[in-house]
MARPAMI-14246 format. One record per residue (C-alpha): residue in one letter; x, y negated, z negated. Coordinates in pm, whole numbers, plus 32768, in hexadecimal, padded with zeros to 4 digits. Each point is the difference from the previous one (the first is absolute). Layout:
AXYZ ...
***
This chain:
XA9A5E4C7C2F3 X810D7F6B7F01 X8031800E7EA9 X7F727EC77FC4 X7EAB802780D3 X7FF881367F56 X7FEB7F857EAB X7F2C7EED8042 X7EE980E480A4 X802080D67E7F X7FD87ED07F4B X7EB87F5180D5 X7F75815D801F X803E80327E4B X7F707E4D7FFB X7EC2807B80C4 X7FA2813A7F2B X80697F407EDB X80647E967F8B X800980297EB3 X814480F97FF1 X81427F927F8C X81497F97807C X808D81397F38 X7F08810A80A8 X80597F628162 X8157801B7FC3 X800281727FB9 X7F3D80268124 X80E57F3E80DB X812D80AB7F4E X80B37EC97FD1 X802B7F067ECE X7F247F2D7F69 X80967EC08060 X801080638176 X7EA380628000 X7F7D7EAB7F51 X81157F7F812B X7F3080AA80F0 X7EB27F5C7F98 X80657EBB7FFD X80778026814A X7EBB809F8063 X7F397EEB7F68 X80C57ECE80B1 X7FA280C4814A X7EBC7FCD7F65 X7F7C81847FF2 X7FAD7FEA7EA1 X7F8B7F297F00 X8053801F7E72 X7F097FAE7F28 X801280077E81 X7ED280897F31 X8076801E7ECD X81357F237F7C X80C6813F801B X7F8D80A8811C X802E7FB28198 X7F0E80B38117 X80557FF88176 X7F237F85810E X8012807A8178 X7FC77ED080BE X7F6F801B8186 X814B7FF78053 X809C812C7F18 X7ED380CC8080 X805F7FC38159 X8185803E7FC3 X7FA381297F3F X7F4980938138 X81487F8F80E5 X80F180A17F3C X7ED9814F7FEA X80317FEC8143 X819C801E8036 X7FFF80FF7EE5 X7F1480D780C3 X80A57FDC8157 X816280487F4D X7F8D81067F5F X7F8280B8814A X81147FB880AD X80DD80AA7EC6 X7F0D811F800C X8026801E817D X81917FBB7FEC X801381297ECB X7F5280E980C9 X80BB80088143 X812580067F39 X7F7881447F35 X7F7E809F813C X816B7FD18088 X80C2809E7EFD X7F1F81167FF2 X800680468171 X817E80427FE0 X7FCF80F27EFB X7EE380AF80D2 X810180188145 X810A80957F17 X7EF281207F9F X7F907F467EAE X7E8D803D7FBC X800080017E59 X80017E917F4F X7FF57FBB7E81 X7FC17EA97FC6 X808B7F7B7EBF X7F327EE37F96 X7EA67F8E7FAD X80287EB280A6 X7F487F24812C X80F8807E80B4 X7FCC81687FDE X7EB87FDF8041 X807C7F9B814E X810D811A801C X7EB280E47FC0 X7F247F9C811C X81517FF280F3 X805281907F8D X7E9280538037 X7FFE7F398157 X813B80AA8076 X7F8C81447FA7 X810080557F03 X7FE380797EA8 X7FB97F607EAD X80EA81117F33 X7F8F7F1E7ED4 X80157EA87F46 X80E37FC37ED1 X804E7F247F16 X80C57FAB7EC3 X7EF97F4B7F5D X7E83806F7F4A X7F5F8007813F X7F4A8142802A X7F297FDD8143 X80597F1D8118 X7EE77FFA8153 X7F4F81217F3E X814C8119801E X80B3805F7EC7 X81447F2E7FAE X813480D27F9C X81397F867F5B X8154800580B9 X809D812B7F65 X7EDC80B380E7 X810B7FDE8120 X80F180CE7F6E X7EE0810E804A X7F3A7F728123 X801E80588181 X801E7EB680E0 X80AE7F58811B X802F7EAF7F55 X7FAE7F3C7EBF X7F4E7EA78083 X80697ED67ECE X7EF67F1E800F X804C7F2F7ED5 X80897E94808A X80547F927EBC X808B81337F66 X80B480618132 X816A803A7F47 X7F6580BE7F0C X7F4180DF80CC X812A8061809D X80B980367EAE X7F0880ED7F94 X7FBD80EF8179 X819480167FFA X7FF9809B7E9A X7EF780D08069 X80F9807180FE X7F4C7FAD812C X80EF7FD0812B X80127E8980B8 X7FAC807F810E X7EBD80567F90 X7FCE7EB97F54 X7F427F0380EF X800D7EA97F45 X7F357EC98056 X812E7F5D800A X804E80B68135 X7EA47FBC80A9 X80837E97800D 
***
């Protein structure tokens, strides 16, 4: 699914659970400007998905039409199949990766992150056999999948085969932070590498 049917399935689902909210709240939900998102509407409305009504002077409330109902269940659709096909991709990557380091003798795997992804990277070490040595993580998080989350400097003291980064969008700091924690790269399995 693209960026575009992406953000147009957020803004009919946030329409249909409420037309009253404002360009500004979409926006921040979209994580885009405020121009671009009234951009966006208009566009949706000359497809005719929504409607705008006015109910006081000042205020504007979105309609779903027929048609933004039925569009909205299309683009449900995509998201879902995409999704599964990500979650299927992610995981035969993961249980690839960790079947090398189980046929060079590895059996102990931190993962360091509390993301979607290592959630995945969880069910693959379980599946395979191997061993969760732990989660950590840099941030607040104190429980991730009901086990204790430690922070990184842990690995200066732990026993494991490799350090699993699970964090997509903080991949380059991740690494920053295992290497001062002295962990060798070859013990450092990165997503980055599953692709």
């Amino acid at each position: 699914m693209n960026v575009r049917g992406q953000r147009d399935l957020i803004l009919l689902t946030e329409l249909e659970r409420n037309g009253g909210v404002t360009q500004r709240f979409l926006a921040n939900k979209l994580g885009v400007a405020l121009g671009l998102t009234n951009l966006y509407l208009k566009r949706l409305a000359r497809k005719g998905y929504l409607k705008a009504t006015t109910i006081p002077s000042h205020r504007i409330r979105y309609l779903l039409t027929p048609q933004g109902f039925a569009e909205k269940s299309r683009l449900t659709y995509h998201y879902m199949q995409y999704s599964l096909s990500y979650y299927r991709d992610m995981r035969a990557r993961l249980r690839e990766a960790l079947s090398r380091v189980a046929e060079q003798g590895g059996t102990r795997v931190v993962i360091f992150g509390t993301t979607e992804l290592a959630e995945l990277a969880y069910l693959s070490v379980r599946e395979m056999d191997l061993v969760l040595a732990g989660f950590v993580e840099d941030g607040a998080v104190q429980t991730f999948l009901s086990y204790p989350v430690s922070q990184p400097d842990v690995l200066t003291q732990w026993d494991f085969d490799v350090v699993l980064l699970t964090d997509l969008d903080r991949l380059v700091e991740q690494q920053k932070i295992v290497q001062q924690c002295q962990v060798p790269n070859g013990k450092v399995l990165t997503v980055g590498s599953l692709a």
